[in-house]
C-alpha positions, 0 to 999 in steps of 0.5 A: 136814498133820496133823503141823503142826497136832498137836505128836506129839513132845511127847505122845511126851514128856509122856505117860509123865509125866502117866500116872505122876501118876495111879499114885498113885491108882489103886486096885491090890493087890500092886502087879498092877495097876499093873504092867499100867498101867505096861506099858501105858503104856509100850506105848502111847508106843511104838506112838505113836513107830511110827506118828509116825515111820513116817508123818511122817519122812522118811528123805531129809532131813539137816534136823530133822522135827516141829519143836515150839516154844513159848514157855516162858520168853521172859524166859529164853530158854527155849523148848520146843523138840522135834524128831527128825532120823537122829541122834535117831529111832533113839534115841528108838525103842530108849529106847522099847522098851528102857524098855517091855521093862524095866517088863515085866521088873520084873514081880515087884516088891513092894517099893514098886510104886508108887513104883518105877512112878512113876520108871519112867514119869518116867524114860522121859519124861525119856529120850525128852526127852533125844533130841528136845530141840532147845533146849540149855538144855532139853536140859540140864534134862531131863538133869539130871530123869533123874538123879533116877529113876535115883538113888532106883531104884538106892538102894532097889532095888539090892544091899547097897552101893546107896547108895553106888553111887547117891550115887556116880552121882548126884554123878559124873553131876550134877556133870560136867552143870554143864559143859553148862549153862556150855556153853550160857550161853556160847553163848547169850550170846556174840555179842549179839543176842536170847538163845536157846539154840536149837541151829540158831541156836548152831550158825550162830555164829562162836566164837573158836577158843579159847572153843570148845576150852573149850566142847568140853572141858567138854561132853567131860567131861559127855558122856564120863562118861555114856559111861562114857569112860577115866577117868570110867567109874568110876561104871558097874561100882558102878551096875551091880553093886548096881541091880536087873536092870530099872535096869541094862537102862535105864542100860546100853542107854539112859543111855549112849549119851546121852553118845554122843549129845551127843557127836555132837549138840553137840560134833562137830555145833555145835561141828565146828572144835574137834572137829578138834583133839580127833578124835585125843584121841578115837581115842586114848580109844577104843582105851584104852577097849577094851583097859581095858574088856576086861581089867578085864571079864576080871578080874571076878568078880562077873557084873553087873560084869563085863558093866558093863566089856564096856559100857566097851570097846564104848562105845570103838567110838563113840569111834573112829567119831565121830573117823573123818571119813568117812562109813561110821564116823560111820554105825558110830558110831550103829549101835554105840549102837543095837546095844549098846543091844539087847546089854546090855539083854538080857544084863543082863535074863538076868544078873537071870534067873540071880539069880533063880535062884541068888541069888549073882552070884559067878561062881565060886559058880555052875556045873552049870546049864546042863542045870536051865535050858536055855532060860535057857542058850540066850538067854544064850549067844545074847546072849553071840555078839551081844556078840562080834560074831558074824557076823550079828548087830549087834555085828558090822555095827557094829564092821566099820564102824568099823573100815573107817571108821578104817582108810580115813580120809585124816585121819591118816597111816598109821602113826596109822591102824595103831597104832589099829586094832591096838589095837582089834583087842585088843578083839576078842580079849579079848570071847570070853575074858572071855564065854566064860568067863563062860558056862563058869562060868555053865553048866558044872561047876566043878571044884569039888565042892559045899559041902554035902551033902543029908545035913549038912541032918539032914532025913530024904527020899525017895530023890526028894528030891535036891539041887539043886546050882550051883558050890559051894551046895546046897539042898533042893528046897523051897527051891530055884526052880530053873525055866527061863525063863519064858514072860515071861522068854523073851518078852522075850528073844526080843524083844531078839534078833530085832532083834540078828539082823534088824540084823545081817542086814540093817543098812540096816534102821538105817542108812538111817533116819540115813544122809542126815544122818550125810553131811551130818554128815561132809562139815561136819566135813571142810570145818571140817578144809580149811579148818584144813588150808590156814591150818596142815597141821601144827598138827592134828599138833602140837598133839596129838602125832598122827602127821603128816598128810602134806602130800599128803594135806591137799592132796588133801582140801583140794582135794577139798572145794573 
């Protein structure tokens, strides 16, 4: 087969990578033809991901597809190794297409356009590597590339405070990464025998019980801080708060659900008999998450930051999901990332949309432009459902997952079950007051009249000559770029929420891509827990002061499972 003999994954990965080299010389004026460069580059990668992917993977299989190895440095190990499976695919897609839409999105830099679509291109390389790594130390290297485009983005680009946001996510994020690479070393090294760090073979290791609670709790901390986990999310509202609109559609619709990802990749896969003591740690970070994430949101006023705190509380259904132990919240989990991933890059793009516009992200200085931008109004509202889980959108599909998975799991007794999802249940009701009044305050009259008026301006008009007016700002109609969206803008608006309503209509269009492995995925994480269940049924509880499993229960899945 042509899949076995051309190494398809590795030109998905290099090839943004060795396009940007070129940008340096290519010839280009204002920074126009490189933008198409850019776009183009991004398109073709994205294409070449549709077509390997629709010709090559296959959907029935749990094991990993496209393997590509090579040696790269057998002294240390180190090998290239790619591959894809139902964890990685949908990944890797939406890392595509959300990094594409947001070259195309960044269409009016001029500010270093050369610089800016180096990174950019370096940044969607690094990404896609992120997914299809099948070695941990190359995961953790190419993990610890992406931190550097991200970095120099924000702090050019981004706002007033943009170096300290930057500085602030690159020590965070670098920092808490060292905890993967001890990870792997540890792996790597325990055990004896020829050192690889290919995660096939680490998984297949036996590790004492203690060193792989301590692998898991690091690898929590660095994967839960890129998830932006209660409470090391702290990083998230000051990136994005200060990074320009294309910045912030990559690193809330990709960069987060990297920690997700090596959640469910490394701790819950490589890792399953420590992920059964930490699962109720989970739970209990996934409620917190939600009910934080929506009230600080709520608290906001600044626009960028507050849907920064709406991506803290969703992330919160990812956490629940993966600590479920059945089937249908494993599978909620990944169809949460994917959704959110679409969600907030659009909500991010249309939130630059508006600054364009106004040049404030101050919520209470806005109002009375829902009428001067109708379409602008109508992507945004339509974003703002999606959000809240409106039926037949993703955001809905995901979340009843969930919660039918942790509402159904025989894991935990009734009263944990309970507990948690009451608490979950917050979250629901918190997201249409903090959106809903973001979109009043957006779109609406304020209540308060504006700050100045056409005739403290001393100019002398016509009577056509008006003032154009939001929240409590005014300015001339020569100085004002009030206009709609714009084919562009709506173009790729229009892309986001077509898949938000197509998932949400028809979420096997998702699922069924990964369904087979997250099956496989559930079934390794609840033998690990039979057998724990047989040696102590009290310890899970104990340990973690979760509420006791009932004896009749443990019974029952043990039996279950035999």
């Amino acid at each position: 087969m042509m899949a076995d003999q051309f190494p398809w994954l590795t030109t998905i990965v290099l090839f943004p990578l060795l396009a940007s080299v070129l940008i340096p010389v290519l010839p280009d004026q204002n920074g126009k033809q490189l933008r198409w460069y850019a776009l183009g580059v991004g398109i073709a990668d994205l294409l070449l991901m549709c077509y390997v992917f629709w010709k090559y993977y296959d959907p029935s299989s749990a094991n990993f597809q496209l393997v590509e190895k090579f040696a790269w440095a057998p002294q240390l190990g180190l090998n290239w190794a790619v591959s894809v499976d139902g964890i990685s695919l949908p990944l890797v897609l939406l890392a595509g297409l959300v990094t594409t839409l947001s070259i195309f999105a960044a269409w009016q830099v001029d500010q270093k356009p050369r610089l800016f679509y180096f990174l950019m291109l370096l940044l969607y390389s690094a990404q896609i590597g992120v997914f299809v790594a099948q070695d941990l130390l190359l995961l953790f290297i190419v993990w610890e590339l992406e931190l550097i485009p991200v970095y120099l983005l924000v702090s050019i680009w981004g706002g007033p405070k943009r170096r300290y946001a930057a500085t602030k996510f690159l020590l965070y994020t670098a920092a808490a990464s060292l905890f993967i690479l001890v990870a792997a070393l540890a792996m790597a090294f325990y055990g004896g025998g020829p050192l690889t760090f290919d995660m096939v073979e680490l998984g297949l290791k036996d590790y004492p019980l203690t060193l792989e609670l301590l692998m898991y709790a690091g690898l929590l901390i660095a994967f839960g801080l890129k998830l932006a986990v209660f409470p090391l999310h702290t990083w998230l509202p000051d990136a994005h708060g200060e990074a320009s609109a294309p910045v912030s559609m990559i690193l809330a619709g990709v960069l987060l659900k990297m920690g997700g990802y090596g959640l469910i990749r490394v701790n819950m896969e490589m890792l399953s008999d420590a992920h059964i003591y930490f699962a109720p740690i989970l739970a209990i970070l996934g409620v917190v998450n939600i009910v934080y994430g929506g009230l600080n949101s709520f608290g906001q006023s600044n626009m960028k930051r507050r849907l920064a705190y709406s991506s803290v509380s969703h992330m919160g259904f990812v956490l629940l999901g993966i600590a479920s132990f059945t089937d249908i919240g494993v599978s909620g989990a990944l169809l949460q990332m994917i959704s959110h991933g679409l969600i907030s890059a659009v909500l991010f793009f249309l939130a630059g949309v508006t600054y364009d516009r106004t040049h404030t992200l101050a919520l209470d200085e806005m109002g009375y432009i829902g009428k001067a931008m109708p379409r602008v109004f109508t992507l945004f509202t339509a974003g703002a459902m999606a959000s809240m889980a409106l039926p037949g959108m993703s955001g809905f599909a995901s979340e009843v997952l969930v919660f039918i998975g942790i509402s159904t799991s025989d894991m935990y007794s009734s009263t944990f079950r309970v507990v948690i999802v009451a608490l979950a249940a917050v979250g629901l009701i918190l997201t249409p007051i903090y959106l809903l009044s973001m979109l009043r305050q957006l779109f609406y009259a304020t209540g308060e009249a504006p700050a100045c008026m056409l005739g403290d301006t001393g100019s002398q008009n016509s009577g056509e000559d008006e003032a154009v007016c939001f929240g409590t700002s005014c300015v001339l109609p020569t100085e004002a770029t009030f206009s709609d969206a714009r084919p562009r803008e709506v173009f790729i608006a229009a892309s986001f929420l077509v898949l938000i309503v197509g998932i949400g209509l028809y979420p096997k269009m998702v699922t069924k891509v990964y369904d087979v492995k997250t099956v496989a995925l559930n079934s390794q994480m609840r033998d690990s827990y039979a057998q724990v269940a047989k040696a102590n049924p009290d310890l899970y509880a104990k340990g973690f002061m979760a509420p006791r499993i009932a004896k009749p229960e443990v019974a029952s899945v043990s039996g279950m499972l035999k």
